[in-house]
N, C-alpha and C positions, 0 to 999 in steps of 0.2 A: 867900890872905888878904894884904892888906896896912894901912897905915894911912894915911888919909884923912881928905880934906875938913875943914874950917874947925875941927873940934872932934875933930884926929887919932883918928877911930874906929876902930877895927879895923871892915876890912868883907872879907867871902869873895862873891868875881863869882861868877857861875856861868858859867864859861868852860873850857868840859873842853879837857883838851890846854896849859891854861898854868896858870902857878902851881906852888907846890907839896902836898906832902900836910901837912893838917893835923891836927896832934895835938889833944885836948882830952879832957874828961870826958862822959859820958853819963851823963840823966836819965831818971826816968821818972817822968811828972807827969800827975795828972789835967786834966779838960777845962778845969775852970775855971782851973786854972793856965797850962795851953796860948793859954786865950784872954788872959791877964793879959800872959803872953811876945809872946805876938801884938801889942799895942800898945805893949810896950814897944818891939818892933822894927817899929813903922809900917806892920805888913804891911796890905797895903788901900790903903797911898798910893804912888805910883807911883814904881819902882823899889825895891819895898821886899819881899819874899816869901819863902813857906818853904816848903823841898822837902823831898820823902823822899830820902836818899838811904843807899846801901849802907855800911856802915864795918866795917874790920876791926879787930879788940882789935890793942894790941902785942904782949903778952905770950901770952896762949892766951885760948881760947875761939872760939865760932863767929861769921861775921860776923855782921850783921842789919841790919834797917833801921830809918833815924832822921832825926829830922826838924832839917835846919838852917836857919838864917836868911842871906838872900841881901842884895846890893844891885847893883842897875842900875852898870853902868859911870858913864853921866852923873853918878851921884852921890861917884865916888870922883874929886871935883874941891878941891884939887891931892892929887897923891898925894905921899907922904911919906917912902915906905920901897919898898923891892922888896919881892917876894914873901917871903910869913914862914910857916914852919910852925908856929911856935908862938906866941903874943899875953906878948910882955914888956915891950911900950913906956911908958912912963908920962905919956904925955903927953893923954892922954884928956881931954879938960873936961868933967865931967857935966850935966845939966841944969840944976841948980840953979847953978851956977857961971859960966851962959853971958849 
């Protein structure tokens, strides 16, 4: 993950082998929630997508699979920050602010 482009987002590449491991929280959300997450993160417009992928808890528990949200390299234009495990920047612009 790092932060990016014009409205410093946090955005995670899907680039295995760089970066680092990313911390956060896990949901579990119905469809229609799924699809409301889905627009909120542009998935459909290019460069924009959400994978399954494997995560392991920190503390205990078994891994499992979970769905993150991605962005195309092209879009992490300028970058901002190196690589981050964890999203503590406050420099985010939201949409209403842009």
């Amino acid at each position: 993950m790092l932060i990016a482009g014009p409205w410093f987002a946090p955005m995670m590449l899907d680039e295995p082998g760089h970066g680092r491991y990313v911390s956060g929280e896990l949901y579990q959300v119905d469809p229609a929630t799924l699809a409301k997450l889905d627009r909120l993160e542009a998935v459909g417009r290019p460069g924009n997508f959400r994978k399954r992928i494997r995560i392991t808890p920190k503390g205990f528990g078994p891994s499992c699979d979970a769905f993150a949200y991605f962005k195309a390299r092209f879009l992490a234009y300028p970058v901002h920050t190196a690589y981050l495990a964890s999203y503590a920047d406050r420099r985010f612009v939201p949409p209403w602010r842009r």
